[in-house]
matplotlib code that plots the C-alpha trace (Angstrom):
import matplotlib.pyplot as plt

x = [-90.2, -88.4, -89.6, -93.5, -92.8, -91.5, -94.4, -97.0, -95.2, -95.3, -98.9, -100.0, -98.0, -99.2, -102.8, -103.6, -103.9, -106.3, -110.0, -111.1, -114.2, -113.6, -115.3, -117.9, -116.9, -116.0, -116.1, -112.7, -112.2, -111.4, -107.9, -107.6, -109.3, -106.6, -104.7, -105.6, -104.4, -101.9, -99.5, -100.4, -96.7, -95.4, -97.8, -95.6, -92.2, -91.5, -90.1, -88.5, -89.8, -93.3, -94.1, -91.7, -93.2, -92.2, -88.0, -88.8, -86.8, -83.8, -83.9, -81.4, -79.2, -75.6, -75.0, -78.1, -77.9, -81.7, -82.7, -85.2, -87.6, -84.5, -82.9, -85.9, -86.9, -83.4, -83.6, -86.3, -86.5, -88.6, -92.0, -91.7, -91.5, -94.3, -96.4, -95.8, -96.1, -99.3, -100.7, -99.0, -100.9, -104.0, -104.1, -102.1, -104.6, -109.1, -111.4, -112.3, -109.5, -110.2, -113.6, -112.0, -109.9, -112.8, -114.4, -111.7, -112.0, -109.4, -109.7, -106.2, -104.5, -100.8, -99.8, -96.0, -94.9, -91.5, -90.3, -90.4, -93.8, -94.4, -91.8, -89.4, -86.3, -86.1, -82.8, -83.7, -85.2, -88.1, -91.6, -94.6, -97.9, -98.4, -100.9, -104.6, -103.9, -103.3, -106.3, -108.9, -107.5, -108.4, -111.9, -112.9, -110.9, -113.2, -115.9, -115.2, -114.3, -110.8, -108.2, -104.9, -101.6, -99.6, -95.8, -93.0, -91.5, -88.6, -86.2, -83.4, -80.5, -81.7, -82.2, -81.3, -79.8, -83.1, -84.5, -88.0, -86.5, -86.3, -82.5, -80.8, -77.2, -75.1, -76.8, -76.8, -79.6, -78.4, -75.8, -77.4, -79.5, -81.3, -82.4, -83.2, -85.8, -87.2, -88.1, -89.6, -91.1, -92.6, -94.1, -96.0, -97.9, -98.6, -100.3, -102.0, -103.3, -104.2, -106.2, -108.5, -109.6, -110.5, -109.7, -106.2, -105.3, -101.8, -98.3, -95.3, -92.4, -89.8, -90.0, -86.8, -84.2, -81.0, -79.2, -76.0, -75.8, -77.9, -76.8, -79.8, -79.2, -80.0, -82.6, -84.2, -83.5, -85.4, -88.1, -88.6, -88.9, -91.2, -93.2, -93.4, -94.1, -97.1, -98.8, -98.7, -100.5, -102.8, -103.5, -105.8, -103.6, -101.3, -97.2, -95.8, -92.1, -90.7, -87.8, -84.6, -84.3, -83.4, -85.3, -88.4, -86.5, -84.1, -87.2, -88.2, -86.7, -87.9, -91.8, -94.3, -95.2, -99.0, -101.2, -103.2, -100.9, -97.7, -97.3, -94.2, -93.7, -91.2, -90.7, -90.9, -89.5, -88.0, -85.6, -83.5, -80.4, -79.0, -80.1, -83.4, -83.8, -82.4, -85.1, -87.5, -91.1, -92.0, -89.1, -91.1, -93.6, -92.2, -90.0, -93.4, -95.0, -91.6, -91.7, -95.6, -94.7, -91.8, -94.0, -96.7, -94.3, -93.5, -97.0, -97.8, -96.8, -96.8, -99.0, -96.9, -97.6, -96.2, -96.4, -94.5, -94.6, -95.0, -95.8, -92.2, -90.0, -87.3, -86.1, -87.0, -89.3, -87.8, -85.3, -86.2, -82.8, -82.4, -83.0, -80.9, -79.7, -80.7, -81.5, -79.3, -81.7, -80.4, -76.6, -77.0, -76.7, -74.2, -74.1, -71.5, -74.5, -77.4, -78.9, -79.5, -78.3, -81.7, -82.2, -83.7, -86.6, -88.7, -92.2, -91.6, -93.4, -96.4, -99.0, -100.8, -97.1, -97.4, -98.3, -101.2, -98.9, -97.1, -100.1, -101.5, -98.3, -98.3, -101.8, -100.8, -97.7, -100.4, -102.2, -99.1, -98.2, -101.7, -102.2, -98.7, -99.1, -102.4, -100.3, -99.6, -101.2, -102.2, -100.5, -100.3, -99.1, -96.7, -98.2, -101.7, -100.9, -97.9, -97.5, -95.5, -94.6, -97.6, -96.2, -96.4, -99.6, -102.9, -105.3, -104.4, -103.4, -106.7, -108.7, -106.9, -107.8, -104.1, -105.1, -108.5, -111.3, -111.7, -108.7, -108.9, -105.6, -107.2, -108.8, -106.0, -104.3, -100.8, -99.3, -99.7, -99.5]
y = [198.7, 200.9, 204.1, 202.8, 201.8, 205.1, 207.3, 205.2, 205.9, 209.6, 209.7, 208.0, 210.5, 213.5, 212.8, 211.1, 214.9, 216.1, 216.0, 217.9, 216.9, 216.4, 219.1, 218.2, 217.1, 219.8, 219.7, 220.1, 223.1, 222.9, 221.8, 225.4, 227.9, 230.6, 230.4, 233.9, 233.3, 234.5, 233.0, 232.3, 232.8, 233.7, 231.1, 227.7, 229.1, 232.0, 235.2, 238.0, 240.8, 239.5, 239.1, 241.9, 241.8, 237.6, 238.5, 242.2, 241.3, 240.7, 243.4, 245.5, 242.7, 242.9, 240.5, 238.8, 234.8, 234.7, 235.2, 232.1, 230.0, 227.1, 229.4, 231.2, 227.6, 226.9, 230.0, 229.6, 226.3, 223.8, 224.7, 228.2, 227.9, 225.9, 228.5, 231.5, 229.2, 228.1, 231.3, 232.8, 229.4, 230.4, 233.9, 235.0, 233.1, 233.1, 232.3, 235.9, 235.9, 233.4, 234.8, 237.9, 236.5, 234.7, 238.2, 240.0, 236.8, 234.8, 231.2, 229.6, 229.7, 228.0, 227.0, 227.3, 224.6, 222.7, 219.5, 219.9, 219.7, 216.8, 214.5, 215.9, 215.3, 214.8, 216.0, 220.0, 222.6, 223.2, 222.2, 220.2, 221.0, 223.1, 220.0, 220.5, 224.4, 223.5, 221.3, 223.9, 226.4, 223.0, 222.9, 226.9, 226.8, 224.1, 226.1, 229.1, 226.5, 227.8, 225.7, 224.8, 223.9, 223.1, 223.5, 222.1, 225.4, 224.2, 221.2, 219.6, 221.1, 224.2, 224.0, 227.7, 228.9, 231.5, 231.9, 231.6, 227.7, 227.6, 227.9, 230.7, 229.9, 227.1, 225.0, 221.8, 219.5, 217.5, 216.4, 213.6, 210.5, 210.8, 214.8, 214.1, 211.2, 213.1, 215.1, 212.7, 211.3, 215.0, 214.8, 211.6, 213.3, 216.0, 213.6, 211.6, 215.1, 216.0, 212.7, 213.8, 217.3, 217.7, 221.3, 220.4, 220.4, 220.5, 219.4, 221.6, 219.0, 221.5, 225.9, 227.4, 225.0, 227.3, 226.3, 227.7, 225.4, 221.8, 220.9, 220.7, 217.5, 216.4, 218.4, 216.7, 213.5, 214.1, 215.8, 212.3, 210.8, 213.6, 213.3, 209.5, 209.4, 211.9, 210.3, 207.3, 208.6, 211.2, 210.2, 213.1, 216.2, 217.9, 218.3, 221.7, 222.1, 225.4, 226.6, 227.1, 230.3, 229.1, 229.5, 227.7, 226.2, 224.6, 222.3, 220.8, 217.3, 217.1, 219.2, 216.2, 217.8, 217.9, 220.4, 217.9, 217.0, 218.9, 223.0, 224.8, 227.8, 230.6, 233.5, 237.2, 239.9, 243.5, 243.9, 241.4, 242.9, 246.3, 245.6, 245.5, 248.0, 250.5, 250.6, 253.2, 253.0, 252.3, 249.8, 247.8, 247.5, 247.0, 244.0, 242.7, 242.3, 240.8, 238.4, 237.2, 236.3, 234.3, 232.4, 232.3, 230.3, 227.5, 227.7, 225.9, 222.7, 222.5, 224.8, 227.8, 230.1, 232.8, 231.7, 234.5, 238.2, 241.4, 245.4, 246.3, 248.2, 248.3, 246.2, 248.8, 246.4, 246.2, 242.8, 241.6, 240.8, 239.1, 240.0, 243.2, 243.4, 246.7, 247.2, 247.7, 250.7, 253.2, 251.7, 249.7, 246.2, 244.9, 247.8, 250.9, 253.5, 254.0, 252.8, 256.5, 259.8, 260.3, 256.5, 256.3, 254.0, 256.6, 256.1, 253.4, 250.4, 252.5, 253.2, 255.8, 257.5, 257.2, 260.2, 260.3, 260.0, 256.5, 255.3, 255.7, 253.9, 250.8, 250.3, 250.0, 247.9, 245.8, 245.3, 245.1, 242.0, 240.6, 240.8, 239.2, 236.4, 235.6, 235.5, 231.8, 229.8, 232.3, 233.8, 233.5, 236.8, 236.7, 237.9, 237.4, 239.9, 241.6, 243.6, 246.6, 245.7, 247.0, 246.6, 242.8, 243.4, 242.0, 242.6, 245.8, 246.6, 245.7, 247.4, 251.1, 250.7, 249.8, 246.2, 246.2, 243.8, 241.7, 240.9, 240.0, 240.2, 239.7, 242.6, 245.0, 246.8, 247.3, 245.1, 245.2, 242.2]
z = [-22.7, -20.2, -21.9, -21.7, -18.0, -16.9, -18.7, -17.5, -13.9, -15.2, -16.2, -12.6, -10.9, -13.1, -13.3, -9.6, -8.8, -11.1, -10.1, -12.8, -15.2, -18.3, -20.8, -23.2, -26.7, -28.7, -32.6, -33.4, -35.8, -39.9, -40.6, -42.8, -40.1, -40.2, -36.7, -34.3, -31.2, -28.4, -26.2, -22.7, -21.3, -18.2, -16.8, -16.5, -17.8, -15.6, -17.7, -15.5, -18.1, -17.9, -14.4, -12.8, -9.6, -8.7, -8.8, -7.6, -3.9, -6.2, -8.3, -6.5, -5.3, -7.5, -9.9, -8.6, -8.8, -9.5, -13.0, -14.2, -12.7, -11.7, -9.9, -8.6, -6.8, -5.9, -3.8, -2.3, -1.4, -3.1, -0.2, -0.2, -4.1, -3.9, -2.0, -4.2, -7.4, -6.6, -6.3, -9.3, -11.3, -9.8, -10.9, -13.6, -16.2, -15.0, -17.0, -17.4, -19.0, -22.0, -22.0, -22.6, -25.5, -26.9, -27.0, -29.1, -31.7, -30.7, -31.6, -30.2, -27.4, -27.2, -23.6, -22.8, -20.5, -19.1, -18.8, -15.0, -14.6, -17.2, -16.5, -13.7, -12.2, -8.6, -8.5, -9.9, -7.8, -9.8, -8.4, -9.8, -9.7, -12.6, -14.6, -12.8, -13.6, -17.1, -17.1, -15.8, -18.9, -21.1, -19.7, -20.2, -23.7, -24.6, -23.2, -25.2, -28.2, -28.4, -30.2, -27.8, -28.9, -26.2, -26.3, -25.0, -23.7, -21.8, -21.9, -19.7, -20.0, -21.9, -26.1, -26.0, -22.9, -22.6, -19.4, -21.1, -21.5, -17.7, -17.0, -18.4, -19.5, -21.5, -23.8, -22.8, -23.8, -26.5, -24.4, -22.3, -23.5, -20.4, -21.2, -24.5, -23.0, -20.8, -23.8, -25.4, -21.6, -21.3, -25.1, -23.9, -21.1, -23.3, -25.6, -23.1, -22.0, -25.6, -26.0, -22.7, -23.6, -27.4, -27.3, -28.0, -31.3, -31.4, -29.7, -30.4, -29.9, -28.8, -28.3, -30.0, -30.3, -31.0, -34.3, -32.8, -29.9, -31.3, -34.9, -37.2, -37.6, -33.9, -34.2, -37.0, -35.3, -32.1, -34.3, -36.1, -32.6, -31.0, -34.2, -34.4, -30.5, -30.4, -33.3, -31.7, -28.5, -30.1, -33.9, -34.1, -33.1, -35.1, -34.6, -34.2, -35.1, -34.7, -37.1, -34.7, -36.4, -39.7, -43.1, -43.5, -47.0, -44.3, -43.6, -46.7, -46.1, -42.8, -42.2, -43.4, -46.7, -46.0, -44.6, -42.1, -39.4, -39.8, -38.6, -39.2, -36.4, -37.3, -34.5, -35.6, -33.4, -34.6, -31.9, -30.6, -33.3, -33.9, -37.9, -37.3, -34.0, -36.9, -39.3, -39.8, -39.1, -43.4, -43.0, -40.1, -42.2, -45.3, -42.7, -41.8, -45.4, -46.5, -44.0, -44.4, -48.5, -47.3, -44.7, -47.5, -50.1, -47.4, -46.8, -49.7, -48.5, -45.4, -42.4, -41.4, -38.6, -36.9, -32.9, -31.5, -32.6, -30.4, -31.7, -30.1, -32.3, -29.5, -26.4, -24.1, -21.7, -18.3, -18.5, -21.5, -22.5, -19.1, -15.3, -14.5, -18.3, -19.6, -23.7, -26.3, -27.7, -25.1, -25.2, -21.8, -22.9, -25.8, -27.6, -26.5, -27.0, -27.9, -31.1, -32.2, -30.3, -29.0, -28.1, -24.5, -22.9, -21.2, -21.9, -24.5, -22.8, -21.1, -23.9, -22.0, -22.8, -26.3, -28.8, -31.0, -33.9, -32.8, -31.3, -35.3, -36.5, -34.0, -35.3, -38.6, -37.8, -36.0, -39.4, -41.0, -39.1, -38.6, -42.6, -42.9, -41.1, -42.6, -45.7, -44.3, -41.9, -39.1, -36.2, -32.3, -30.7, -27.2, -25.2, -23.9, -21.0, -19.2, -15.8, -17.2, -21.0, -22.7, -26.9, -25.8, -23.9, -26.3, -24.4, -23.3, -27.1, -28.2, -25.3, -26.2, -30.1, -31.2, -32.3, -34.3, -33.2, -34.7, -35.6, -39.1, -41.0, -44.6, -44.3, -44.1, -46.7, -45.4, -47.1, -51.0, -52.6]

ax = plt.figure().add_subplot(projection="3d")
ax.plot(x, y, z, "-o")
ax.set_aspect("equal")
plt.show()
């Protein structure tokens, strides 16, 4: 009774805002329509590397106390937060945008979001307003008939001590009752959302829950709950677990062995360790292939996507690691040097910098991983845009010739089977 009270409190607070129409029934697509979509981060979740210019003024400020969006709003102060947030909502995603993405054949969109602006906390810095921005993208995804899967991006407490979950740092969500409700508190709006705009297909319960900091078994336990919770709201929409970085095999017992309501999402990315940051460019590939048969086995029994993936091959864009952290590729963070002699970051992240000859062989590590993907489920790239970071740019990928239009994995040969 207590948990129904408070959300309905939630949903009266969330939605009294909202003026918005509600779109016009849209057919929701085929259960099997392979997944092409894109992230739309750096929107709700503020990411240092993606939107550069928002934690600029700090930038040359030692040992800077500013590095995610709860300490960006404890700054501030909650109105002046408020004022520069509301702008950044209202212009970082337009419509032109999704019409632009609707363009270049992209069918789903997946919508990064925090707990804060679902079901906050009085008592944090962040601010709220963030839900009649989400609704207009509903409206024009539904216009454009887009699929959106909206996702849990950020939880109290942190489930991986990323910024991208909202507070950089210890991981500490699993420690508190009260966190782990608001989870589930935050999961209900979602759903109540979900039930409104019919362009929402799926609810991912939880972004990147680090194995190394939540045991798998807590995580399988608040899985049940987020699962059980959501399809009792919205019947109709599919759950989205995502793999805390383990092997999709790790999930037999506990991913719904259908291929109706269930999605399992695993995370690709070439160079977040040295291991992978030292292969060659036939061993990215030959990575990429490898990885699209192992998400094509689980595949079998349960929907597996890809929902993050970039064409970086090093982690040369400006603070990805981590405001003011450099990149282990040129030796200036973790690593003592450089990750070969000639290792630096000029040029890496600006495509008009790139060669002829590596522009040819992102393309093809483009295919490689589009193909891959498609070996399973589908796959949702990160990102739909960046200021400066252009190998995670797809827009800007697909608008200089690197990714192919459409984008139509099965129809590569990269990858031999």
């Amino acid at each position: 009774m207590l948990f129904t009270t408070t959300l309905c409190l939630i949903l009266l607070a969330v939605f009294k805002v909202s003026a918005l129409t509600l779109p016009a029934l849209v057919k929701r697509q085929e259960d099997y329509e392979l997944v092409r979509g894109v992230n739309l981060g750096g929107l709700f979740v503020l990411e240092p590397w993606i939107t550069p210019s928002l934690f600029e003024q700090w930038a040359n400020q030692p040992n800077s106390t500013v590095v995610d969006e709860w300490s960006y709003c404890e700054t501030l102060g909650k109105a002046e937060c408020q004022r520069r947030l509301n702008e950044h909502w209202g212009s970082w995603v337009g419509e032109a945008d999704i019409a632009t993405l609707a363009s270049m054949h992209i069918n789903t969109i997946r919508i990064p979001i925090g707990y804060w602006a679902l079901a906050p906390n009085p008592a944090d810095p962040y601010i709220q307003g963030q839900v009649p921005f989400l609704e207009r993208i509903l409206v024009w995804a539904g216009n454009y008939r887009m699929r959106v899967i909206l996702d849990l991006h950020g939880v109290p407490g942190s489930q991986n001590g990323f910024d991208n979950s909202g507070k950089r740092g210890d991981i500490q969500w699993t420690k508190s009752s009260t966190d782990m409700q608001r989870s589930l508190e935050s999961l209900g709006v979602l759903a109540i959302i979900a039930n409104r705009y019919p362009s929402v297909v799926a609810i991912q319960a939880v972004n990147e829950p680090a194995n190394w900091g939540v045991p798998k078994a807590t995580i399988i336990q608040f899985y049940t709950r987020a699962y059980n919770l959501i399809k009792s709201v919205a019947p109709n929409v599919a759950v989205v677990f995502h793999d805390a970085f383990l092997a999709p095999s790790e999930w037999a017992d506990i991913v719904p062995r259908n291929l109706t309501d269930s999605i399992l999402d695993t995370h690709i990315y070439h160079v977040f360790v040295e291991d992978q940051l030292q292969l060659s460019p036939t061993e990215h590939l030959r990575k990429a292939c490898d990885d699209g048969r192992n998400i094509g086995r689980f595949n079998t029994r349960t929907r597996t996507i890809c929902g993050e993936f970039s064409l970086a091959t090093t982690d040369c864009a400006r603070w990805l690691n981590g405001f003011q952290r450099g990149a282990r590729w040129d030796g200036t963070y973790l690593t003592e040097k450089p990750i070969f002699d000639d290792s630096n970051c000029q040029g890496m992240e600006n495509i008009e910098s790139w060669s002829p000859r590596k522009r040819d062989y992102i393309r093809r590590f483009a295919m490689a991983q589009l193909q891959a993907y498609e070996m399973g489920s589908g796959w949702i790239f990160w990102n739909f845009k960046t200021e400066t970071a252009d190998a995670w740019n797809y827009m800007k990928l697909v608008n200089t010739g690197i990714i192919p239009n459409p984008p139509i994995g099965s129809s590569f040969d990269v990858c031999f089977m």
